[in-house]
C-alpha positions as CSV (number, residue, x, y, z in Angstrom):
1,X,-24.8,-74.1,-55.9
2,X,-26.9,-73.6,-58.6
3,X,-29.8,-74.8,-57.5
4,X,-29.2,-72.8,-54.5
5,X,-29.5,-69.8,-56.3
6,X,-32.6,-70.5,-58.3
7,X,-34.6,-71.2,-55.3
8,X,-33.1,-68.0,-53.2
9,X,-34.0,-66.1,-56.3
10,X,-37.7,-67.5,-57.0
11,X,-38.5,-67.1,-52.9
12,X,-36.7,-63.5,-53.0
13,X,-39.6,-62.5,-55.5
14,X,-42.4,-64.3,-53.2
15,X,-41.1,-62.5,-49.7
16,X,-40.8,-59.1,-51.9
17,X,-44.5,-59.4,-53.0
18,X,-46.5,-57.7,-50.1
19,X,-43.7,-55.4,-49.1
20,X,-43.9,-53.9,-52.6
21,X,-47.8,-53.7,-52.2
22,X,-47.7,-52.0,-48.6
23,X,-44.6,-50.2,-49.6
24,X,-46.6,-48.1,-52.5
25,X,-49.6,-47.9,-50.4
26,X,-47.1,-46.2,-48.1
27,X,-45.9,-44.1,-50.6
28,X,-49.8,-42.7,-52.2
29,X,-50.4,-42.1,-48.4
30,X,-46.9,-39.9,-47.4
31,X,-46.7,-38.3,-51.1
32,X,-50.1,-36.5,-49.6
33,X,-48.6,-36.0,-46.4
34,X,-50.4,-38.1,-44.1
35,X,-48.0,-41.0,-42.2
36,X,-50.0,-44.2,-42.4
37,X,-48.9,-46.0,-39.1
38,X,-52.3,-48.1,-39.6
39,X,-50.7,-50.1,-42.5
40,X,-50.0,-53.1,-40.1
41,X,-53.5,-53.5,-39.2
42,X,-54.8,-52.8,-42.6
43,X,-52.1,-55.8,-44.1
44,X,-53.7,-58.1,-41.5
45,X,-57.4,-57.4,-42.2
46,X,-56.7,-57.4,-46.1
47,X,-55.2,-61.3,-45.0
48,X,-58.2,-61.7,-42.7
49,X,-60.6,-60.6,-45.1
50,X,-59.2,-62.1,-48.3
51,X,-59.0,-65.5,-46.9
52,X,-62.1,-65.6,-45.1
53,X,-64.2,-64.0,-48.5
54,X,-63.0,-66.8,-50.8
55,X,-63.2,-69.6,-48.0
56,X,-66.7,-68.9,-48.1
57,X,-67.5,-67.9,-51.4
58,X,-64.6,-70.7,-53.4
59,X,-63.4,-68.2,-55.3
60,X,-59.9,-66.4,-54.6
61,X,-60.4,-63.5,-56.7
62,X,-63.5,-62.3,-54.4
63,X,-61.0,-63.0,-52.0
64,X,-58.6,-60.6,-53.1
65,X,-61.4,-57.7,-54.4
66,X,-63.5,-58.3,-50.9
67,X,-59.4,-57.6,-49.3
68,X,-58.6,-54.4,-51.1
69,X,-62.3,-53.2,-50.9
70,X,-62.0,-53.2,-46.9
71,X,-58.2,-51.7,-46.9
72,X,-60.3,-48.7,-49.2
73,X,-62.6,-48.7,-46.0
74,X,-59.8,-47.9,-43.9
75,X,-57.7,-45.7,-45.7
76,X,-61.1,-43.5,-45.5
77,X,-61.5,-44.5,-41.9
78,X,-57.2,-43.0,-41.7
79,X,-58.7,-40.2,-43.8
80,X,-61.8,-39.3,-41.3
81,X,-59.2,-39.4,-38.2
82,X,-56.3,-37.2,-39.9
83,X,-57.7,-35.1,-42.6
84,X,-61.1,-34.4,-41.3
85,X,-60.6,-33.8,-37.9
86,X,-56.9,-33.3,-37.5
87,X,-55.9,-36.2,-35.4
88,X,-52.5,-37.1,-34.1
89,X,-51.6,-39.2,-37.7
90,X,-49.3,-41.0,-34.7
91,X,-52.1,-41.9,-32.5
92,X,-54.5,-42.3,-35.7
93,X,-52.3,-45.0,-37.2
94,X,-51.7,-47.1,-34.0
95,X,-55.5,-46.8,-33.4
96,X,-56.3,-48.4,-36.6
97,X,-53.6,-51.0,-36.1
98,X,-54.7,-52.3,-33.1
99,X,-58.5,-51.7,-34.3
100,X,-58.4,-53.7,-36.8
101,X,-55.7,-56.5,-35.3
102,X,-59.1,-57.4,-32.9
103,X,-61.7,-56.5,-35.2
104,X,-59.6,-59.6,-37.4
105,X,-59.1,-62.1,-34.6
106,X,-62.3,-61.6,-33.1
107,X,-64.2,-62.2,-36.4
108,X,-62.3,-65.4,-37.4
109,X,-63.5,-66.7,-34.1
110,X,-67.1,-66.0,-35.4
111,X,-66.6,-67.2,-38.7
112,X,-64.6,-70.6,-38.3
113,X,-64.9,-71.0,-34.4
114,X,-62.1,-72.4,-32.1
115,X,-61.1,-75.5,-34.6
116,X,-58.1,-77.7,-33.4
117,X,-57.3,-77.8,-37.3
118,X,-56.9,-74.0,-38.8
119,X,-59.0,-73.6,-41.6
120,X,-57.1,-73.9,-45.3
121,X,-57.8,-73.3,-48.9
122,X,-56.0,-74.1,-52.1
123,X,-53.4,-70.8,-53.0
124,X,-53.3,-69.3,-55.8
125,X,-51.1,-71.6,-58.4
126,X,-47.9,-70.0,-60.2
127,X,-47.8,-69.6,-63.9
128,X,-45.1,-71.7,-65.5
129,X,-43.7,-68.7,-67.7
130,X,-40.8,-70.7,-68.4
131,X,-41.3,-74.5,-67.7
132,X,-39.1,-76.4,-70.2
133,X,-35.9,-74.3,-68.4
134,X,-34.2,-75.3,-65.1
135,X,-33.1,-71.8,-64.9
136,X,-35.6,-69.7,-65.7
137,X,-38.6,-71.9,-65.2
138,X,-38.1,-72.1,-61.1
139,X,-37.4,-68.5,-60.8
140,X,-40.4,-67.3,-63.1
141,X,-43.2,-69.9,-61.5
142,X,-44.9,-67.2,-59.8
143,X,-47.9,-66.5,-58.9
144,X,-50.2,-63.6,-61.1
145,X,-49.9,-61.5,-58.1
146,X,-46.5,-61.0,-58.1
147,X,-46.0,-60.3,-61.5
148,X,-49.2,-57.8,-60.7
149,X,-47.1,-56.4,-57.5
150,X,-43.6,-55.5,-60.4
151,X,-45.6,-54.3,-63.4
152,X,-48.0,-51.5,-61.3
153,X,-44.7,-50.0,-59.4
154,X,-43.9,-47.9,-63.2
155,X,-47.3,-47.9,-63.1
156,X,-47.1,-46.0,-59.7
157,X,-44.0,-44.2,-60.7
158,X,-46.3,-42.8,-63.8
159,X,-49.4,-41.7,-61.9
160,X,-47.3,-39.7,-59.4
161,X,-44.7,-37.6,-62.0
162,X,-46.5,-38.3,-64.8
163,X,-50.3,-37.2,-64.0
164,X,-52.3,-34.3,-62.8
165,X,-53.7,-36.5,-60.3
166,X,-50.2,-37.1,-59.1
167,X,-49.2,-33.9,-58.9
168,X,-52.1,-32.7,-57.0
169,X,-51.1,-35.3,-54.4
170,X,-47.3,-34.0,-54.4
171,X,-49.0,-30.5,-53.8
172,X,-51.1,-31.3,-51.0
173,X,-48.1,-32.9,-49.2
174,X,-45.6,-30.7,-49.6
175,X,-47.8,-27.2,-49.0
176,X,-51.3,-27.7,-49.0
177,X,-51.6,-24.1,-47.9
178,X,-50.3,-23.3,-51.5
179,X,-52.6,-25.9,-52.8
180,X,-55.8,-24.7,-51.5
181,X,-55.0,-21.3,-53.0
182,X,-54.8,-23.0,-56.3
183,X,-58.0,-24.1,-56.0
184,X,-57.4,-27.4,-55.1
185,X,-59.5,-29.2,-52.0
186,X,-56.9,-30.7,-49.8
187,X,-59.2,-32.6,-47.9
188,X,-60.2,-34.7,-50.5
189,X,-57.0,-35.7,-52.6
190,X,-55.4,-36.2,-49.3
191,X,-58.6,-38.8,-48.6
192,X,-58.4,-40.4,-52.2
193,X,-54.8,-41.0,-51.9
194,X,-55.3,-42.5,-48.5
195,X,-57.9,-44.9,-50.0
196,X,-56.0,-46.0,-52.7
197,X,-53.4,-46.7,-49.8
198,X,-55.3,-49.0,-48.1
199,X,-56.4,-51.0,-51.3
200,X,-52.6,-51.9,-51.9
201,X,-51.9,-52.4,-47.9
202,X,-54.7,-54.9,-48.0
203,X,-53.4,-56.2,-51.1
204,X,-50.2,-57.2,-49.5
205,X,-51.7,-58.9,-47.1
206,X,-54.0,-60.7,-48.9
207,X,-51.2,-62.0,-50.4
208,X,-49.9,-63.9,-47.7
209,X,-53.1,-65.5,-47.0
210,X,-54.7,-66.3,-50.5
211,X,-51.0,-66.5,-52.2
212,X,-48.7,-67.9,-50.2
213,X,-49.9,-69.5,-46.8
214,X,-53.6,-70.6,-48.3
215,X,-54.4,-70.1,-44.3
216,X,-55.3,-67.1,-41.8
217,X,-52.9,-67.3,-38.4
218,X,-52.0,-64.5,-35.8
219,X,-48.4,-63.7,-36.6
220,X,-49.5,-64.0,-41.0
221,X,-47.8,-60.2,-41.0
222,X,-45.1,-60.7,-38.9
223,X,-44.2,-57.3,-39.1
224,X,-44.1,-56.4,-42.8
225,X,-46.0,-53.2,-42.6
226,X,-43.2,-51.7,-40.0
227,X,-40.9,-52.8,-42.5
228,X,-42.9,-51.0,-44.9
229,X,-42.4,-47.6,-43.2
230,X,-38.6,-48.5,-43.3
231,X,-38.5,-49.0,-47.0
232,X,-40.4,-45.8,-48.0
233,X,-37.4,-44.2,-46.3
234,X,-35.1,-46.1,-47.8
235,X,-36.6,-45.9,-51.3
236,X,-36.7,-41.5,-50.6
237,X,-40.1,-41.4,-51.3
238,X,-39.9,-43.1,-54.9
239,X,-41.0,-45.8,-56.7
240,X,-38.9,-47.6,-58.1
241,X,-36.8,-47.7,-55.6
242,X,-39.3,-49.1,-53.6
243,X,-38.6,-52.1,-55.8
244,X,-35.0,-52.3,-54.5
245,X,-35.7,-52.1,-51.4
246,X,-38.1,-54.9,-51.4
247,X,-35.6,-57.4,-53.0
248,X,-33.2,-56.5,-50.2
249,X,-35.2,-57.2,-47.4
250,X,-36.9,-60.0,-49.6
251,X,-33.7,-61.3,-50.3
252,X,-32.1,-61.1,-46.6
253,X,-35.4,-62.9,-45.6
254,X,-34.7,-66.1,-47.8
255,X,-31.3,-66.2,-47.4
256,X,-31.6,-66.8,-43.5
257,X,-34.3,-69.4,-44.3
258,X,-31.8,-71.3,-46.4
259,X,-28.9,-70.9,-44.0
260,X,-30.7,-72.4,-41.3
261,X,-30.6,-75.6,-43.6
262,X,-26.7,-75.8,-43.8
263,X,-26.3,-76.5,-39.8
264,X,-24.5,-73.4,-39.0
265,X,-24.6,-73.4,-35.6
266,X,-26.0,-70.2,-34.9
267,X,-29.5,-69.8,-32.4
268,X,-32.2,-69.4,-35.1
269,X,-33.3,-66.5,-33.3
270,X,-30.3,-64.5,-34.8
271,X,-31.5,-65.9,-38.7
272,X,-34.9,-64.3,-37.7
273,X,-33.7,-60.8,-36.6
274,X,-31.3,-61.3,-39.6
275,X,-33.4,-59.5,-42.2
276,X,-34.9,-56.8,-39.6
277,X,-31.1,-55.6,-38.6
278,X,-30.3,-55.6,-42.8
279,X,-33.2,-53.3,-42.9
280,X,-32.3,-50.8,-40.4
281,X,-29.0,-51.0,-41.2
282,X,-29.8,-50.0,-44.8
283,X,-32.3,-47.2,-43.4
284,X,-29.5,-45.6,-41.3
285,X,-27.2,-45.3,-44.4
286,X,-29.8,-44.4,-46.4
287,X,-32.0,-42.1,-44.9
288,X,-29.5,-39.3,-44.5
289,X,-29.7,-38.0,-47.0
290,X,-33.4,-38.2,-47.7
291,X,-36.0,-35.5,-48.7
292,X,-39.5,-36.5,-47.0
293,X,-42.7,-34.6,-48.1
294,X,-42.7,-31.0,-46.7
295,X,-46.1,-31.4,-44.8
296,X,-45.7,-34.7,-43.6
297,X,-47.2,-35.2,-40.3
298,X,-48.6,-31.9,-39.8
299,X,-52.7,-31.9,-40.1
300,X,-54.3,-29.2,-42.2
301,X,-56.8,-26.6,-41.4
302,X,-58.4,-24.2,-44.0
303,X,-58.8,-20.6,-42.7
């Protein structure tokens, strides 16, 4: 039993990882009042990108810097669509999504061809924080990138109470009418904040493919950025609840991993869906009573 718990622990952690990078992206983009539906494509070119960088180069941190650098790229492509010229964020997101879901496949069929083998490289290795323990040792050998993924969300937290920056954002996305009178220019805190969004969306995905999997395939996001759009719900627009919200769908996620080990006889289809239906489960309880950013959604035009 013991054992059991260790290991459900030290994989909640890894499954939490790029939830809790998309999920903040999320967050820098809706705190400015601009819904991000793009995330899911920018998770799988960050992935794309990131493994394909540091299978060419050897290196996994130009992997990673080459990933967030072109999830920048599109949260100022997200930024030219919504904030510039004012359109749909609804239609703007999906575009990206399925722009850069086929920009992805397409150029890892230039890059590494049709190979019956898929491509590979080494992951990034965990640190052993705690080696010598049989507690402590499993759970803390994690990678640098998840430890990165906890420490910035207070970090995160910080920058949007704490900071002018921040509170520039929370003006522009609750009443960027009110903003602009101030004196501040809408259009670009609105496109900064979506850039930094797409650096951590692309982070997350990166993740998977430099991190965890140490290979590019199709499904790599399986869904995590849609599930990021649930948990910024959930979390009510903050950031350290983000964190929670992470570990539950994280957590849900390893758990039906490890039950399919047991023999229960249950169709494994039902362990898959098991996390999604925790997640909106947890969204419908949660979310209502939640306060979303004032402007969300609605495009802004200077008179």
């Amino acid at each position: 039993m013991e054992t059991f718990l260790v290991g459900l622990i030290a994989a909640t952690l890894r499954v939490a990882t790029p939830l809790i990078y998309g999920t903040l992206g999320e967050l820098f983009s809706e705190r400015a009042g601009v819904l991000n539906l793009g995330i899911e494509g920018t998770m799988f070119l960050g992935a794309f990108v990131g493994f394909t960088a540091a299978s060419l180069t050897g290196n996994l941190w130009i992997g990673f810097i080459a990933a967030i650098m072109a999830g920048i790229l599109s949260g100022w492509l997200m930024s030219l669509l919504t904030v510039r010229l004012g359109v749909n964020q609804h239609v703007s997101g999906l575009g990206i999504t399925l722009l850069w879901t086929g920009f992805s496949l397409f150029g890892f069929r230039l890059a590494f061809g049709e190979p019956k083998v898929p491509p590979s490289i080494s992951p990034f290795k965990p640190l052993e924080l705690f080696g010598g323990s049989s507690i402590l040792g499993p759970i803390f050998s994690q990678q640098l990138l998840t430890y990165v993924a906890f420490a910035i969300i207070p970090l995160v937290w910080w920058i949007i109470q704490r900071t002018r920056f921040g509170l520039n954002i929370r003006a522009v996305g609750e009443n960027p009418e009110a903003a602009d009178a101030a004196g501040l220019n809408v259009y670009r805190i609105r496109t900064q904040a979506l850039m930094i969004a797409g650096g951590l969306m692309a982070a997350g995905g990166a993740f998977l493919s430099l991190g965890q999997l140490g290979a590019f395939t199709y499904g790599i996001i399986a869904g995590r950025g849609w599930v990021c759009i649930a948990l910024i719900i959930f979390a009510n627009w903050e950031a350290v609840k983000v964190m929670w919200g992470a570990l539950l769908f994280g957590g849900v996620a390893s758990l039906q991993l490890r039950l399919q080990t047991t023999g229960i006889k249950l169709p494994y289809e039902l362990f898959l869906a098991l996390p999604y239906l925790v997640t909106i489960l947890a969204l419908v309880l949660a979310g209502r009573n939640v306060n979303a950013p004032s402007s969300l959604l609605k495009p802004y035009r200077r008179e």
